[in-house]
C-alpha positions as CSV (number, residue, x, y, z in Angstrom):
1,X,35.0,-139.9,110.4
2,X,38.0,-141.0,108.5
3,X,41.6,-141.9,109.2
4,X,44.1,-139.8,109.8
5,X,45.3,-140.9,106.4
6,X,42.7,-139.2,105.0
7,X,43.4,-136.1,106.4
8,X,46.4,-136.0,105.2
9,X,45.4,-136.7,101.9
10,X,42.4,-134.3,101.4
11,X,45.2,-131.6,103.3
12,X,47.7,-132.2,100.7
13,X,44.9,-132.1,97.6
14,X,43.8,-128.3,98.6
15,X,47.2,-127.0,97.4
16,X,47.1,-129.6,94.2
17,X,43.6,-128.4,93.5
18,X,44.5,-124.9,94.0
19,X,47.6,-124.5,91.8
20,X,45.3,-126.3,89.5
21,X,42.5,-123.2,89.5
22,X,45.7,-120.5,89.2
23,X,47.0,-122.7,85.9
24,X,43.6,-122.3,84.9
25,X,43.4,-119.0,85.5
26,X,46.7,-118.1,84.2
27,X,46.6,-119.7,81.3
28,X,43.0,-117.7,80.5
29,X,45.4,-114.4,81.4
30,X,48.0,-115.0,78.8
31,X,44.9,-116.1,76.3
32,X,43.0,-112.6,76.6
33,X,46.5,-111.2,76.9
34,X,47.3,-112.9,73.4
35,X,43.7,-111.9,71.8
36,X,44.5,-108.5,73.4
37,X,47.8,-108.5,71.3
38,X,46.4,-109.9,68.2
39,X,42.9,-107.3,68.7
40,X,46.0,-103.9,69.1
41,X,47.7,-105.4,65.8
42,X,44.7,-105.3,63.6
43,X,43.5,-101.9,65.4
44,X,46.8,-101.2,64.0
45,X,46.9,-102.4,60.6
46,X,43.0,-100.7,60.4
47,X,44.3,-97.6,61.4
48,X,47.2,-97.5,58.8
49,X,45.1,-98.0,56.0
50,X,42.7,-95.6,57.3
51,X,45.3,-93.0,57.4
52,X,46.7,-94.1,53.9
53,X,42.9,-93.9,52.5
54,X,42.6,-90.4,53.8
55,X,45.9,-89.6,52.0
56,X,44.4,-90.8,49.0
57,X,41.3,-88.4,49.4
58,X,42.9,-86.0,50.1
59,X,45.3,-86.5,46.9
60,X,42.0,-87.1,44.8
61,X,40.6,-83.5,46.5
62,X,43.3,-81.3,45.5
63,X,43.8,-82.9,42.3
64,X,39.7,-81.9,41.8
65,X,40.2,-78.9,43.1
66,X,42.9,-78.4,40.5
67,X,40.7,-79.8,37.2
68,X,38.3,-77.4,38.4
69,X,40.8,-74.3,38.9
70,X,41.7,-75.2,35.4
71,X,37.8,-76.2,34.0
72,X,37.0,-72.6,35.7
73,X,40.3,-70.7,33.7
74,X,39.1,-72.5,30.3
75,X,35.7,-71.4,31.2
76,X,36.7,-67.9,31.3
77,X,38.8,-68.1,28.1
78,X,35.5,-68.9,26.6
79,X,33.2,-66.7,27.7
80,X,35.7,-63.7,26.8
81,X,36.4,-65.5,23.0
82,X,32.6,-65.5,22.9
83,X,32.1,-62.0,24.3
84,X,34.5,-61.3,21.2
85,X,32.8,-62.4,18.8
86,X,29.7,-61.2,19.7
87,X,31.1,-58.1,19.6
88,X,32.6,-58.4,16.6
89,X,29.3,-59.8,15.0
90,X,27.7,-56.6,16.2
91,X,30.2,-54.6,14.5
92,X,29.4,-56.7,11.4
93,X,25.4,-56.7,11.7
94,X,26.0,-52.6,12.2
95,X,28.0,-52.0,9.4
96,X,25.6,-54.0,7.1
97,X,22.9,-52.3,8.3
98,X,24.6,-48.3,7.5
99,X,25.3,-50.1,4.6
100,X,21.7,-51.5,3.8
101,X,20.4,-47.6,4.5
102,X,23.0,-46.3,2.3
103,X,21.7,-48.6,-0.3
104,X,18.2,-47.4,0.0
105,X,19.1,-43.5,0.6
106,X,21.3,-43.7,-2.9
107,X,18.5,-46.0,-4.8
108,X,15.8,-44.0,-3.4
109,X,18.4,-41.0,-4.9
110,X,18.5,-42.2,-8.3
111,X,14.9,-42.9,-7.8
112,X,13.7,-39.4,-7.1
113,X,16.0,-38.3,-10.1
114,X,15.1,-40.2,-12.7
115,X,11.8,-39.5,-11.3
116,X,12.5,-35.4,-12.0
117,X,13.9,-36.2,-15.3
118,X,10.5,-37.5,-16.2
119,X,9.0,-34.9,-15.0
120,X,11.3,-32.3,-16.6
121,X,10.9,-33.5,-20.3
């Protein structure tokens, strides 16, 4: 066996080695603790910009939904300018038309007369 000696010296290496394991141990703690720290800031910093992206989108939404209220408007303007004037060009088309058969009636008038003057010499 050994000597008192050591005894005393594995006895008094048990604490040494055991402090030794808790630095270890402590020193992985404050590590992960760090890394922890580090992981929270960037979950941070990721959530920030997500937020100010989603502001952006929703910025870039109501300013579509805007150009389209307005496209929409214009389109309206457009189909009521064209409803116009085809109206208006069916007015036109009508009144040449009563005016083409008056044509006719009166030619077909002077026709017929000069057609009876013939006949009445």
């Amino acid at each position: 066996m050994g000597t008192p000696l050591d005894h005393t010296v594995a006895d008094a290496l048990q604490p040494w080695r055991a402090a030794e394991r808790e630095a270890v141990r402590s020193t992985a703690r404050r590590e992960a603790a760090s890394e922890a720290y580090e992981a929270a800031g960037l979950a941070a910093e990721a959530a920030r910009a997500t937020s100010a992206a989603a502001a952006a989108a929703v910025s870039a939404a109501d300013q579509a939904s805007r150009a389209a209220s307005a496209t929409a408007a214009a389109a309206e303007k457009v189909l009521r300018a064209t409803r116009l004037e085809t109206d208006a060009r069916r007015v036109i088309e009508e009144q040449a038309l009563a005016a083409e058969d008056q044509a006719r009636t009166a030619h077909q008038d002077a026709v017929d007369a000069a057609a009876s003057e013939e006949t009445a010499r």
